[in-house]
C-alpha positions in Angstrom: 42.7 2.0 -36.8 39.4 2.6 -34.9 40.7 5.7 -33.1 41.3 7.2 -36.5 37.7 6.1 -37.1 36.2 7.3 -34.3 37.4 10.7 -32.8 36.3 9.6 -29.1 37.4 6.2 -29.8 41.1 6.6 -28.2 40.0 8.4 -25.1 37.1 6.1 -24.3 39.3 3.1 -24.5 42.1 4.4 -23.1 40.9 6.6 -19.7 44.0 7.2 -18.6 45.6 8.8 -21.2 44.3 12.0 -19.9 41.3 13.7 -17.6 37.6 13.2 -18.8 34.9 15.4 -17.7 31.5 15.0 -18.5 29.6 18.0 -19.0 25.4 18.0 -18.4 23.6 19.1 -21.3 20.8 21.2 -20.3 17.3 19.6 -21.1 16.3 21.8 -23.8 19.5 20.8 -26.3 18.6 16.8 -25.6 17.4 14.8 -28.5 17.4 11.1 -29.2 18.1 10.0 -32.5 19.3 12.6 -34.0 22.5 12.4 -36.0 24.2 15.6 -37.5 27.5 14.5 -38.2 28.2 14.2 -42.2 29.4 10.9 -43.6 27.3 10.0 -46.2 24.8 12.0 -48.5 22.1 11.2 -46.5 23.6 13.2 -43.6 24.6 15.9 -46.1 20.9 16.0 -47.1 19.4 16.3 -43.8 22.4 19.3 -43.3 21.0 20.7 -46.3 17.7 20.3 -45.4 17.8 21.8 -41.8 19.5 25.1 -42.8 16.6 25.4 -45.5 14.3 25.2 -43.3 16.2 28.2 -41.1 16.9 29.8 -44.0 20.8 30.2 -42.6 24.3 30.3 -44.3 26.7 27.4 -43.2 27.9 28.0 -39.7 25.2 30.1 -38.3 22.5 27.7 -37.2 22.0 27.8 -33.5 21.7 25.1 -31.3 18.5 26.1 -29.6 16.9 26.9 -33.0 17.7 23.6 -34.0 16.3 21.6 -31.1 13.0 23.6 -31.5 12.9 22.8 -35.8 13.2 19.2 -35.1 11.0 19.4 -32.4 8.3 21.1 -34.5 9.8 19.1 -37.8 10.9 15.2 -36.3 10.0 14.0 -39.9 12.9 15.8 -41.4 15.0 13.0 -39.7 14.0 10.5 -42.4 16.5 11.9 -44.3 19.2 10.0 -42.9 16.9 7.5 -40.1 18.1 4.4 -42.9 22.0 5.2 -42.3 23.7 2.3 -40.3 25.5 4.0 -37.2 28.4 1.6 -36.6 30.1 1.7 -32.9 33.8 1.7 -31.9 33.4 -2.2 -31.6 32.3 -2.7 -35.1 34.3 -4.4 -37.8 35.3 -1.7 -41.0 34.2 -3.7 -43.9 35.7 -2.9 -47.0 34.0 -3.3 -50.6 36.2 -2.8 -53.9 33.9 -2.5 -56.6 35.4 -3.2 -60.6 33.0 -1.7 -63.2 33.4 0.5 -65.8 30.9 2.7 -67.8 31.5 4.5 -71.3 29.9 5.1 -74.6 30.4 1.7 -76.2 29.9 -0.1 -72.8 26.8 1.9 -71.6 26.1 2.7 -67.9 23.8 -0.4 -66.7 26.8 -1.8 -65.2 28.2 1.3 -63.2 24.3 2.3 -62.1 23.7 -1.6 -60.4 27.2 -1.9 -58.7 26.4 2.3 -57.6 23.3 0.6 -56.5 24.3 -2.1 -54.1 27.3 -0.1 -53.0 24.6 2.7 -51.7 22.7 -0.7 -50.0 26.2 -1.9 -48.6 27.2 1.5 -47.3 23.6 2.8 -46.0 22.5 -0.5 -44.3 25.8 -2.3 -43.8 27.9 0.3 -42.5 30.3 -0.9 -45.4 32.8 1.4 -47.1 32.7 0.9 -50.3 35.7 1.8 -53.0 35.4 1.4 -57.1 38.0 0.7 -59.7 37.3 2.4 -62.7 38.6 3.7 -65.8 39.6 7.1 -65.5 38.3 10.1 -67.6 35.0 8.6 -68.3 31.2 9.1 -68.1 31.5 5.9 -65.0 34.1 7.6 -63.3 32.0 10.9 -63.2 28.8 8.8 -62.3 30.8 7.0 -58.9 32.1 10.4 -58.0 28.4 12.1 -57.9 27.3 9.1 -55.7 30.2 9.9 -53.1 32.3 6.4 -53.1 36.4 7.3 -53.8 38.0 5.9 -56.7 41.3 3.8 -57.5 41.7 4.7 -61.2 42.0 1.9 -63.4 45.2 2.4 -65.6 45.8 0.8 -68.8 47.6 -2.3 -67.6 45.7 -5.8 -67.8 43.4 -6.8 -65.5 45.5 -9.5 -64.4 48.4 -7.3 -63.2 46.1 -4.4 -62.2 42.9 -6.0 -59.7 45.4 -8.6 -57.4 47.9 -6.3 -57.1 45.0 -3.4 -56.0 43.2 -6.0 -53.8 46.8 -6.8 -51.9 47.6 -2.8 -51.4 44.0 -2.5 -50.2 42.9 -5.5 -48.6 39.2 -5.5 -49.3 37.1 -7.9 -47.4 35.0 -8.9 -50.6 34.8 -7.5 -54.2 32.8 -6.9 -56.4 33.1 -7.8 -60.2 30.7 -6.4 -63.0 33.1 -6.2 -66.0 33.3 -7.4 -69.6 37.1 -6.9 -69.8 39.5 -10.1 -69.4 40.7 -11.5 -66.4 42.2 -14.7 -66.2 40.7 -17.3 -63.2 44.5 -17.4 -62.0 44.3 -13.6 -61.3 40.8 -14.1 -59.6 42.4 -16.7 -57.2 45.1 -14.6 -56.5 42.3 -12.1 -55.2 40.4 -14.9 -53.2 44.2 -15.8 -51.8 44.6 -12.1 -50.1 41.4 -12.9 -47.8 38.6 -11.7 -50.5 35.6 -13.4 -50.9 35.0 -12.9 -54.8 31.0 -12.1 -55.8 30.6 -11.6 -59.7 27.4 -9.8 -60.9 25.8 -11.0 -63.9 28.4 -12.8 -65.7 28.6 -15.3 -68.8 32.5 -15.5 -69.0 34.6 -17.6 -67.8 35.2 -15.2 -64.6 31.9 -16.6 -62.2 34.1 -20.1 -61.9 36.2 -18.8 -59.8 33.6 -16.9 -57.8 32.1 -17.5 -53.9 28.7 -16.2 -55.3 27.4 -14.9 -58.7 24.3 -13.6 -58.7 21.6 -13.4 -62.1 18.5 -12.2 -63.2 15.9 -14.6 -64.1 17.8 -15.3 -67.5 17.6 -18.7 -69.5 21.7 -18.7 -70.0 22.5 -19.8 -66.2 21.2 -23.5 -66.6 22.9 -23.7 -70.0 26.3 -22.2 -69.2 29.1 -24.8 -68.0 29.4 -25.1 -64.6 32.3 -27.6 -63.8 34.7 -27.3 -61.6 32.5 -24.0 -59.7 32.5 -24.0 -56.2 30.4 -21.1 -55.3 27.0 -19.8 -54.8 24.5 -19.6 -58.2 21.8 -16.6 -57.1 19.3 -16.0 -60.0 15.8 -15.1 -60.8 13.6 -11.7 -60.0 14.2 -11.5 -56.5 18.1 -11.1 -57.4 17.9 -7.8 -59.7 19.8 -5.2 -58.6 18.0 -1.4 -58.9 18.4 2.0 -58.1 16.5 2.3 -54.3 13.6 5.1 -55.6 12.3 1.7 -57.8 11.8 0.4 -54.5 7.8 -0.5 -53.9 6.8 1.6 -56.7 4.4 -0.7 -58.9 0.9 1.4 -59.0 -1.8 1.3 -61.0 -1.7 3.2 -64.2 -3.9 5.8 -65.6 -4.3 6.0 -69.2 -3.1 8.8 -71.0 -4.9 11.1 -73.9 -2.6 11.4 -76.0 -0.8 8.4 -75.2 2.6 8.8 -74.0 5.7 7.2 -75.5 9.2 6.9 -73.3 12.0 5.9 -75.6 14.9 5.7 -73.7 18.3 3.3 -74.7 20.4 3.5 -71.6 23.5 5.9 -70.7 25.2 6.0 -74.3 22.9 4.3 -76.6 26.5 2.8 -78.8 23.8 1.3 -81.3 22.3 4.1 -82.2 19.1 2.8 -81.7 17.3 6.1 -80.5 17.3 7.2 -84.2 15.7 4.2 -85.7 12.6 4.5 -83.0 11.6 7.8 -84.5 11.6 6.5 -87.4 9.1 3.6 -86.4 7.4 5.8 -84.6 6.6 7.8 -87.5 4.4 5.9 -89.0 2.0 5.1 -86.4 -1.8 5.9 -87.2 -2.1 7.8 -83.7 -0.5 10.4 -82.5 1.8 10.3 -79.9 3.7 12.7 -77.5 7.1 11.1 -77.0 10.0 11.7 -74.6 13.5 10.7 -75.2 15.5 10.4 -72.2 19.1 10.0 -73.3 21.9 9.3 -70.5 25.2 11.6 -70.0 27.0 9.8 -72.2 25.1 9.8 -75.2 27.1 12.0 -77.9 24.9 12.7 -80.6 21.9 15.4 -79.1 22.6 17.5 -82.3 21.3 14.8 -84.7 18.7 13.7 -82.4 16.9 17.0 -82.7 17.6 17.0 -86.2 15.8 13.9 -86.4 12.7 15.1 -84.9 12.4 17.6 -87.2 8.7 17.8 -88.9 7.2 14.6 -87.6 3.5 14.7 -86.7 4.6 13.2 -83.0 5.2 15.8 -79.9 8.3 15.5 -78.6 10.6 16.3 -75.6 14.0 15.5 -75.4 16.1 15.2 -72.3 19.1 14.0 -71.2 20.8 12.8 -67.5 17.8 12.9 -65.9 16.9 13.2 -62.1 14.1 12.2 -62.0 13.6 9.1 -64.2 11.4 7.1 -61.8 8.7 10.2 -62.4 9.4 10.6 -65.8 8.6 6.4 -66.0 5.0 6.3 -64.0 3.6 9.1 -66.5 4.2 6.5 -69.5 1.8 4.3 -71.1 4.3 2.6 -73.3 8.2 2.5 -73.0 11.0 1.4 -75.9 14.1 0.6 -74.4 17.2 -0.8 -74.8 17.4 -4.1 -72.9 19.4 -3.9 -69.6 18.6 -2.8 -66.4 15.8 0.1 -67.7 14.2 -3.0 -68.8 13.5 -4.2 -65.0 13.2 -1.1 -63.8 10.1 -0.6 -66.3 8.7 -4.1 -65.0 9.3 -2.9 -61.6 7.3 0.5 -61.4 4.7 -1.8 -64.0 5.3 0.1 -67.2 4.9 -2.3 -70.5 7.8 -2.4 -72.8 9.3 -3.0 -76.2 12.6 -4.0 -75.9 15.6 -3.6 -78.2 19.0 -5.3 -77.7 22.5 -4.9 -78.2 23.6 -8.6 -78.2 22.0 -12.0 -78.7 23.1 -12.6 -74.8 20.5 -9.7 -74.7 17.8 -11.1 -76.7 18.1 -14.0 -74.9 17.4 -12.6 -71.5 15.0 -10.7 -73.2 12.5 -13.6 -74.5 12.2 -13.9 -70.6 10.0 -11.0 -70.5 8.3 -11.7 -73.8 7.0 -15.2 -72.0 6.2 -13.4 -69.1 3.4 -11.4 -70.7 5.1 -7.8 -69.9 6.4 -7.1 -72.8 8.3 -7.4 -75.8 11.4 -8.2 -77.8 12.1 -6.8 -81.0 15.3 -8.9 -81.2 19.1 -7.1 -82.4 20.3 -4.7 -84.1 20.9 -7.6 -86.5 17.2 -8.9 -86.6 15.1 -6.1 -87.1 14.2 -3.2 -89.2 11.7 0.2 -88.5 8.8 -1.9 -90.3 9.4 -4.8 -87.9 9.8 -2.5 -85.1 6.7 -0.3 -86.0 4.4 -3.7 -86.0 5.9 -4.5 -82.6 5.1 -1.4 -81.1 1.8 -1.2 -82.2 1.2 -4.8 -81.0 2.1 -3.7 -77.6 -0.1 -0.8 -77.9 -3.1 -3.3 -78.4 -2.1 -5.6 -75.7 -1.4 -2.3 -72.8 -3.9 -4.0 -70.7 -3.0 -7.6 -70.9 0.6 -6.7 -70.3 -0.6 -4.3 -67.5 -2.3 -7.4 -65.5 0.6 -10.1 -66.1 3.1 -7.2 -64.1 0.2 -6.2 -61.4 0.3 -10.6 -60.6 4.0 -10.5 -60.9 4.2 -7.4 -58.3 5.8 -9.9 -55.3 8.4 -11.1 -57.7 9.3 -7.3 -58.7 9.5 -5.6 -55.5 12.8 -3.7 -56.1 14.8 -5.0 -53.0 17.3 -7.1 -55.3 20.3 -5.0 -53.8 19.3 -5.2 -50.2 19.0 -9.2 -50.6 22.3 -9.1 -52.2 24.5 -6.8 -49.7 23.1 -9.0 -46.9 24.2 -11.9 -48.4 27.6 -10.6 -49.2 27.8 -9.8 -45.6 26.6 -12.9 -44.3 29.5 -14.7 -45.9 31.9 -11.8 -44.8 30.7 -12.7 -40.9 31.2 -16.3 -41.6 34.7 -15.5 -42.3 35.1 -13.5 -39.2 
């Protein structure tokens, strides 16, 4: 298998199999380091990057030009300097990822397990592989990040993830799903040679887990744990984000007019875009507000309809690049609880937080003690005059809530999917 890995591998291992001559490479084509062979989008990026800079058409870049750009230009090979380089005597670890991502589900799920597969893949020299359902917004969101897909069909879990795991034979994988799966069909995983880790998880699915791993989320001590063998991972240091919320907390400069992000995740199934604007509207001040909606939101026509005549400035845009930008520039953020929610607290923006589900509100009243922001409860539990008062509340208390995430920078440092992948691969070489 490592030959078809490795195009030197058989030759190098086997000498006889045929001559090898060694040809000296003149000193002006010699450079350490350097790493332009594509296979990951980091290399792809650096490819990109170096014919940009030569301003030539695939193909024609010469060597000696080349040699003398990254000569001139040796920072250019930060673009890929983080990739693991793995040798002919390294292990192929194999990852299967099972999440899915829609517009009832929402995307958190697919962006954490995308997440942590990047981390497993870039520093782990892991290959990474994702069941998912086919034809939707996550199956489109795994294929722009570069990890193949096993499409999910429409038979059960049970049948469909042990009998995947025994064609594919994945050294560990990777659960982040709210669809049944029966603890018999888990074990039948864990019996093929996988190590099971399950990714913030109330069901009955972490019990048959090696490791599950939380955010800092009151549920975990009050869930039933008998009979569970594994690994319990929780608190801040465990959150899994996107690597450009890595070290980003800075200080923030006040805006004139203040700026507004309302943002409720990939799909926004609640609906609860439209009833922001509305407490919005009322606000003595005004306000320029963005609304960042996600690729699978499905209702852009009524949003601008919305819109229409209030005193606020808006700008409305959706499936965003450049979120992390978009964030810093923002003196107050509503959100749907989920992962925006720690990536807010990451870069250090204060929130008001709506959720979906009780589970939600739960994990939300973490931040609310924390001093970073609040929760305006469910869908359920509040209405636009509730939701006004709570946003103008956290308007008054900007700098309070400003200081409480500046003390809580340590906790919030964004490396919750590099601690992760390690310890995934730490068990996996235990194994070995």
């Amino acid at each position: 298998p490592v030959a078809r890995e490795h195009v030197t591998a058989y030759f190098k291992r086997n000498p006889q199999f045929a001559p090898i001559t060694t040809i000296p490479v003149d000193p002006e084509y010699q450079l350490k380091g350097v790493k332009i062979s594509v296979d990951t989008p980091a290399d792809l990026e650096l490819i990109e990057n170096l014919h940009r800079e030569l301003n030539a058409q695939p193909g024609d870049i010469e060597m000696r030009d080349l040699c003398r750009l990254l000569r001139e230009k040796p920072q250019l090979l930060k673009a890929n300097a983080h990739i693991l380089r793995k040798g002919i005597s390294t292990k192929s670890i194999k990852i299967l990822f099972r999440c899915d991502g829609d517009s009832e589900l929402g995307m958190g799920h697919i962006v954490r397990c995308g997440a942590l597969a990047q981390e497993l893949r870039d520093s782990h020299g892991c290959g990474a592989v994702f069941g998912v359902r086919q034809g939707t917004p996550g199956e489109q969101a795994i294929r722009e990040l570069g990890f193949p897909i096993l499409a999910k069909d429409n038979s059960a879990e049970d049948d469909w993830l042990p009998r995947t795991v025994k064609e594919t034979g994945p050294d560990a994988v990777v659960l982040d799903i709210r669809t049944p799966v029966s603890n018999n069909a888990l074990n039948l995983c864990k019996a093929q040679g996988a190590l099971l880790a399950v990714i913030d998880d109330i069901g009955d699915r972490r019990l048959s887990a090696d490791m599950v791993f939380y955010p800092p989320v009151p549920q975990v001590k009050q869930l039933d744990w008998t009979g569970f063998k594994g690994e319990v991972l929780s608190g801040w240091e465990w959150v899994i984000l996107r690597k450009e919320f890595f070290l980003l907390h800075k200080s923030r400069i006040p805006h004139q007019p203040q700026q507004l992000l309302v943002t409720m995740g990939g799909a926004d199934p609640a609906g609860f875009v439209f009833r922001v604007i509305k407490a919005i509207e009322p606000l003595e001040k005004q306000f320029e507000v963005t609304v960042v909606t996600g690729k699978a939101f499905q209702k852009r026509a009524e949003l601008e309809q919305a819109i229409l005549g209030s005193k606020h400035h808006y700008a409305l845009l959706n499936n965003v690049s450049n979120m992390v930008e978009i964030m810093e520039n923002t003196d107050l953020a509503i959100a749907s609880f989920g992962m925006t929610a720690y990536e807010l607290a990451t870069i250090g923006i204060p929130a008001v937080y709506l959720c979906l589900t009780d589970d939600h509100a739960l994990s939300a009243a973490t931040f609310t003690e924390a001093g970073i922001g609040i929760s305006a409860g469910t869908a359920a539990t509040f209405d636009e005059q509730k939701l006004c008062k709570d946003i103008s509340n956290a308007l008054s208390q900007l700098t309070a809530m400003e200081q409480k995430l500046t003390q809580m920078q340590n906790l919030l440092d964004g490396k919750g999917a590099g601690r992760i992948a390690e310890h995934i691969m730490k068990r996996i070489e235990k194994r070995q």
